[in-house]
C-alpha positions as CSV (number, residue, x, y, z in Angstrom):
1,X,33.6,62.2,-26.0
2,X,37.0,61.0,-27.2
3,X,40.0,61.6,-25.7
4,X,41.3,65.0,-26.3
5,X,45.4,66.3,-26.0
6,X,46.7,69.5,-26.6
7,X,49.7,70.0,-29.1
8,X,52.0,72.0,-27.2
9,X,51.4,74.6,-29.4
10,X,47.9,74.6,-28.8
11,X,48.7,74.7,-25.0
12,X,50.7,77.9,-25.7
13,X,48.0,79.7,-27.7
14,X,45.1,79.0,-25.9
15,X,46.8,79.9,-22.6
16,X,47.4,83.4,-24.4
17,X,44.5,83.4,-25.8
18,X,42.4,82.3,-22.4
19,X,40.3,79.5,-24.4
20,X,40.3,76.6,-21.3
21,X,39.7,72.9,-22.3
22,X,36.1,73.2,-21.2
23,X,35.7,75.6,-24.3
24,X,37.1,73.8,-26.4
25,X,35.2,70.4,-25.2
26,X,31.6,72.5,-26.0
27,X,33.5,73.4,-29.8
28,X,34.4,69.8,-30.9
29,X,30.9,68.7,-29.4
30,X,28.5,71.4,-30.8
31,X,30.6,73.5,-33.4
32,X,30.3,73.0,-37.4
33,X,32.6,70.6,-38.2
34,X,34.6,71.0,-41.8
35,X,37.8,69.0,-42.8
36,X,40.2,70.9,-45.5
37,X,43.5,71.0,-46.1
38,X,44.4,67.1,-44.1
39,X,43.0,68.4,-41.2
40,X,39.5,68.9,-39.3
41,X,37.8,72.7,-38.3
42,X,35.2,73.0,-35.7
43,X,33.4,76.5,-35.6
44,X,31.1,77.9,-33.2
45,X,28.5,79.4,-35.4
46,X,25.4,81.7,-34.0
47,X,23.2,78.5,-35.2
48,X,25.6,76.2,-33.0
49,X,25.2,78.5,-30.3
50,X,21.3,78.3,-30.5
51,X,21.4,74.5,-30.6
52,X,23.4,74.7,-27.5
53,X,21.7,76.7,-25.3
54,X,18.5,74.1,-25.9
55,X,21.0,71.5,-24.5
56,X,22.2,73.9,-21.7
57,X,19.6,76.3,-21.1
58,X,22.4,79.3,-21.3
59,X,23.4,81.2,-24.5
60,X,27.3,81.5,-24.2
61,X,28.1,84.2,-26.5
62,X,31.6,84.1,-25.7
63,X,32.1,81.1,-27.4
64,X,30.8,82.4,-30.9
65,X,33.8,82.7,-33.5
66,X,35.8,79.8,-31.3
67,X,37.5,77.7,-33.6
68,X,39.6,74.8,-32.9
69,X,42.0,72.7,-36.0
70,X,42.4,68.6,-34.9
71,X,43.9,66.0,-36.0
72,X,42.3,62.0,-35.4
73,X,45.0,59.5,-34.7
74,X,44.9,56.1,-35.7
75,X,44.5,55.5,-32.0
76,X,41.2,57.4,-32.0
77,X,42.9,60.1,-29.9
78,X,42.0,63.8,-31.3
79,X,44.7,66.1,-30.7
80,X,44.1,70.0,-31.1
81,X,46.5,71.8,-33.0
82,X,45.6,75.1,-31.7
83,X,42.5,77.3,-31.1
84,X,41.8,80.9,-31.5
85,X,38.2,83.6,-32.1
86,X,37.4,85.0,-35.3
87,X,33.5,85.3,-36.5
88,X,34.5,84.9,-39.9
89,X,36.5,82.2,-39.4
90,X,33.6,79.8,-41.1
91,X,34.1,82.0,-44.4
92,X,37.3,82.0,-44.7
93,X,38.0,77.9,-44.0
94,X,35.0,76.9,-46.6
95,X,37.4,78.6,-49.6
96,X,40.4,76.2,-48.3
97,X,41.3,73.5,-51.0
98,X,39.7,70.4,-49.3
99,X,42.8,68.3,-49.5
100,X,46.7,69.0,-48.7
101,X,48.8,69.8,-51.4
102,X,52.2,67.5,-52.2
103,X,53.9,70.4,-52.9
């Protein structure tokens, strides 16, 4: 796994939001990964789920809907922007334009 830091924005959020670093370890490893708008998406989908309780041999349920938005630096560090639950989170990023705008 690479080396993960937290934004401190993300550190905000997913202290409110009570997403720990473990969680969001099992998302960048197993969740649907999707890059739009300059940055990357990783969403725990039902079929991710299924594929991780093979690994693990427990369903985790809670973790369905987590999504987390990263960034790769040049240094190969990832750093998560922030993290949050929404089931149709997978929807609503695959109708983002794929690139940034230079507007």
């Amino acid at each position: 796994m690479k080396a993960i830091s937290l934004t401190n924005h993300a550190i905000q959020r997913t202290s409110q939001r009570g997403i720990s670093l473990e969680q969001i370890e099992f998302c960048i490893s197993f969740g649907e990964r999707i890059e739009r708008t300059g940055v990357e998406f990783y969403i725990v989908t039902k079929k991710c789920l299924q594929r991780l309780k093979k690994v693990t041999g427990g369903y985790m349920d809670r973790l369905q809907g987590l999504t987390v938005i990263a960034e790769h630096r040049s240094s190969g560090r990832m750093d998560v922007i922030t993290a949050y639950r929404h089931n149709g989170s997978l929807r609503a990023i695959k109708k983002k334009n794929k690139r940034k705008s230079n507007n």
